[in-house]
C-alpha positions as CSV (number, residue, x, y, z in Angstrom):
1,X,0.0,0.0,0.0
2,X,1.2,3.0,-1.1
3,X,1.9,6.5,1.1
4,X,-0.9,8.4,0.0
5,X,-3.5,5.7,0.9
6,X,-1.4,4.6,4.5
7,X,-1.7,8.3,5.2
8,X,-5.5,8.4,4.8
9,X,-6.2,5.1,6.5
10,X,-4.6,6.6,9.6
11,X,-6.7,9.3,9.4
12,X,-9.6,7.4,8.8
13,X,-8.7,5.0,11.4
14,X,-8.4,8.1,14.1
15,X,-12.1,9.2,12.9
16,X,-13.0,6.1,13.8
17,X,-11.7,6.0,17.0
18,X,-13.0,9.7,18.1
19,X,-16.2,8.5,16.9
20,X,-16.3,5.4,19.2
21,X,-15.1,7.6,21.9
22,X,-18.2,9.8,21.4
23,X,-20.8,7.0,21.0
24,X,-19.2,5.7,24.2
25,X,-20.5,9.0,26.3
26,X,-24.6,8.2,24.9
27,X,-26.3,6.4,26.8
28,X,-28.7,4.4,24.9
29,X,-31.6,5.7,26.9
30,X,-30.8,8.6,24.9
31,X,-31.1,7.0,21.9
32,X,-34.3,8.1,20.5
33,X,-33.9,12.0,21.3
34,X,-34.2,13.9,18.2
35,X,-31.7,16.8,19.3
36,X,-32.4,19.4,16.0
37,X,-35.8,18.8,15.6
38,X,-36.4,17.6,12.2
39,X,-33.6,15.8,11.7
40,X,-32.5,12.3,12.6
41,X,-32.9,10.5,15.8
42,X,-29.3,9.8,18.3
43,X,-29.6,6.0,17.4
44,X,-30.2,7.3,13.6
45,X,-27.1,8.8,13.5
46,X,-24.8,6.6,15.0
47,X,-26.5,3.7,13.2
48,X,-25.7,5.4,9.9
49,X,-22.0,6.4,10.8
50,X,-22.0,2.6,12.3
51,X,-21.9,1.3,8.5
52,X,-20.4,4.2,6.4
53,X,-17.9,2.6,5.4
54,X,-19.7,-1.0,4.5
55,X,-22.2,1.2,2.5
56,X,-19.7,3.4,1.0
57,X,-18.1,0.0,-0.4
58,X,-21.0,-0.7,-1.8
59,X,-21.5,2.7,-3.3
60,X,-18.5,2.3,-5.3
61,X,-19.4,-1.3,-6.7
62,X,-21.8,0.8,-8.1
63,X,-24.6,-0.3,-6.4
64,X,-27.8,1.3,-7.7
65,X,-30.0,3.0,-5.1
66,X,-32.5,0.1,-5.2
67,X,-29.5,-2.2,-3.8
68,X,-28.1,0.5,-1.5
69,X,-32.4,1.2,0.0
70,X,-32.0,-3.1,1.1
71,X,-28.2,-2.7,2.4
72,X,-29.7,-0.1,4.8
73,X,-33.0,-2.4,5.6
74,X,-30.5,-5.4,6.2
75,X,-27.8,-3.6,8.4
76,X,-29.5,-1.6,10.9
77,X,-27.9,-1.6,13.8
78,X,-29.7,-0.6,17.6
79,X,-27.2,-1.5,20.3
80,X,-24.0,0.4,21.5
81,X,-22.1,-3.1,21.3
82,X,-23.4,-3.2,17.5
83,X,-22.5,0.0,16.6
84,X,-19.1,0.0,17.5
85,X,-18.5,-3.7,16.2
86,X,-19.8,-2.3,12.9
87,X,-17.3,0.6,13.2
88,X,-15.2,-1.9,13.4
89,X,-15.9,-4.6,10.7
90,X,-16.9,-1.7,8.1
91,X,-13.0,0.1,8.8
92,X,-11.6,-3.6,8.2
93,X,-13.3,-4.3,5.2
94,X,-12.9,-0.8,3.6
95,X,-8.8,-1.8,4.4
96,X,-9.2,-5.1,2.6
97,X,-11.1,-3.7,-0.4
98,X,-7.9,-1.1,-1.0
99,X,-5.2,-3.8,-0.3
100,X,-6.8,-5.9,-3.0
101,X,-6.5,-3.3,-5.5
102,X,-3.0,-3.2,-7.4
103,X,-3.1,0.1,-7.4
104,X,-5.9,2.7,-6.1
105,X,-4.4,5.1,-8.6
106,X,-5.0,3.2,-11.8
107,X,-7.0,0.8,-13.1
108,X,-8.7,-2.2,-11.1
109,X,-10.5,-4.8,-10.3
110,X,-13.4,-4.5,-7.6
111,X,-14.7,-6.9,-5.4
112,X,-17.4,-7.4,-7.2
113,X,-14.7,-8.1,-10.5
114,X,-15.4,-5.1,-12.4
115,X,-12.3,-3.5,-13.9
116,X,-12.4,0.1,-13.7
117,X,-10.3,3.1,-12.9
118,X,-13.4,5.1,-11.3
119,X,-16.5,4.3,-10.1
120,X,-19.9,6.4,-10.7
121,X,-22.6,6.1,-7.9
122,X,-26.3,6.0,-8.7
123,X,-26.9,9.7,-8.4
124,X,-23.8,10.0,-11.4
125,X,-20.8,11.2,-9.8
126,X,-17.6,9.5,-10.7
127,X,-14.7,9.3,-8.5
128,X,-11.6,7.6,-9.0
129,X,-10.6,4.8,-6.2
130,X,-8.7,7.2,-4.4
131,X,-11.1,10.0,-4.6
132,X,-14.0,7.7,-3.1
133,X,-11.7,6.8,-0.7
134,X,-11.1,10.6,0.5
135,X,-14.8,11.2,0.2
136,X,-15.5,8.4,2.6
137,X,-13.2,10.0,5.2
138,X,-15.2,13.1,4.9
139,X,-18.4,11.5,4.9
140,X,-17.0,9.6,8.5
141,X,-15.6,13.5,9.5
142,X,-19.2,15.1,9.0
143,X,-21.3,13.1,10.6
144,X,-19.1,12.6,13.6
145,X,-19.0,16.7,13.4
146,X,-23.1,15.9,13.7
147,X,-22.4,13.8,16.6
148,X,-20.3,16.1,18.4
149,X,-23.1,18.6,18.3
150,X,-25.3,16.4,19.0
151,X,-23.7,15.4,22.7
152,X,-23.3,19.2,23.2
153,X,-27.0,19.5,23.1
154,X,-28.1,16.4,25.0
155,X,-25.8,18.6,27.7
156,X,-22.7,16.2,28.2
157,X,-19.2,17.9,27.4
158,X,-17.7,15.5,24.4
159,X,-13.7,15.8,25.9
160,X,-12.7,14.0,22.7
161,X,-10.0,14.5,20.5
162,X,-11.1,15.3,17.4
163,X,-7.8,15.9,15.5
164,X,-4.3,15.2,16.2
């Protein structure tokens, strides 16, 4: 794996731990608090930043938004344990998906054994490996931004760091 892409798992893989850090301060009786009103639920969030990077994978196999609707149905996630072992699994797989590429730069051959140099998602933009990649960092970066917020208004003090 190349420097560019051990550079961004770091900083994926420290999102990912500030994130679990934060979850860990909820309590799950908390869970269903909608903190902005209209907007998603506590246990919405977190279940959604739970499998970011599962779904994200899936985004660029070019999953259509029919497949991506039943990925969300089937991996919905309720628990604190869940959550973070999702966290978890979703990091590890996104790590095995770029160490199976011969290079995220160029051409290559998906999962799902597509060759291609970029992927386009179901709404049409196309990103090259790399560039989903960075856009899955700061998909995990703005929702635990949401998260943050969100502890500040359920009135605990998130002491979390959120950059090194």
């Amino acid at each position: 794996m190349n420097t560019y892409l051990q550079n961004t798992f770091h900083q994926i893989q420290f999102t990912i731990n500030s994130i679990k850090a934060l979850i860990e301060l909820i309590d799950e009786s908390d869970f269903q608090i909608v903190p902005i009103e209209g907007k998603r639920t506590v246990v919405d969030l977190v279940s959604h930043l739970a499998i970011i990077c599962k779904a994200d994978l899936q985004i660029i196999g070019q999953a259509s938004m029919e497949e991506m609707n039943a990925f969300y149905e089937l991996n919905t996630v309720n628990s604190k344990k869940e959550i973070l072992e999702q966290l978890n699994e979703g990091y590890e797989e996104l790590v095995c998906y770029y160490e199976s590429l011969p290079d995220a730069f160029s051409t290559a051959t998906s999962y799902w054994g597509t060759t291609f140099s970029t992927a386009t998602s179901y709404w049409g933009t196309t990103y090259s490996q790399f560039e989903w990649l960075l856009e899955i960092l700061a998909h995990l970066n703005h929702h635990r931004a949401q998260l943050h917020l969100y502890i500040t208004l359920l009135g605990k003090e998130p002491v979390v760091m959120l950059f090194e």
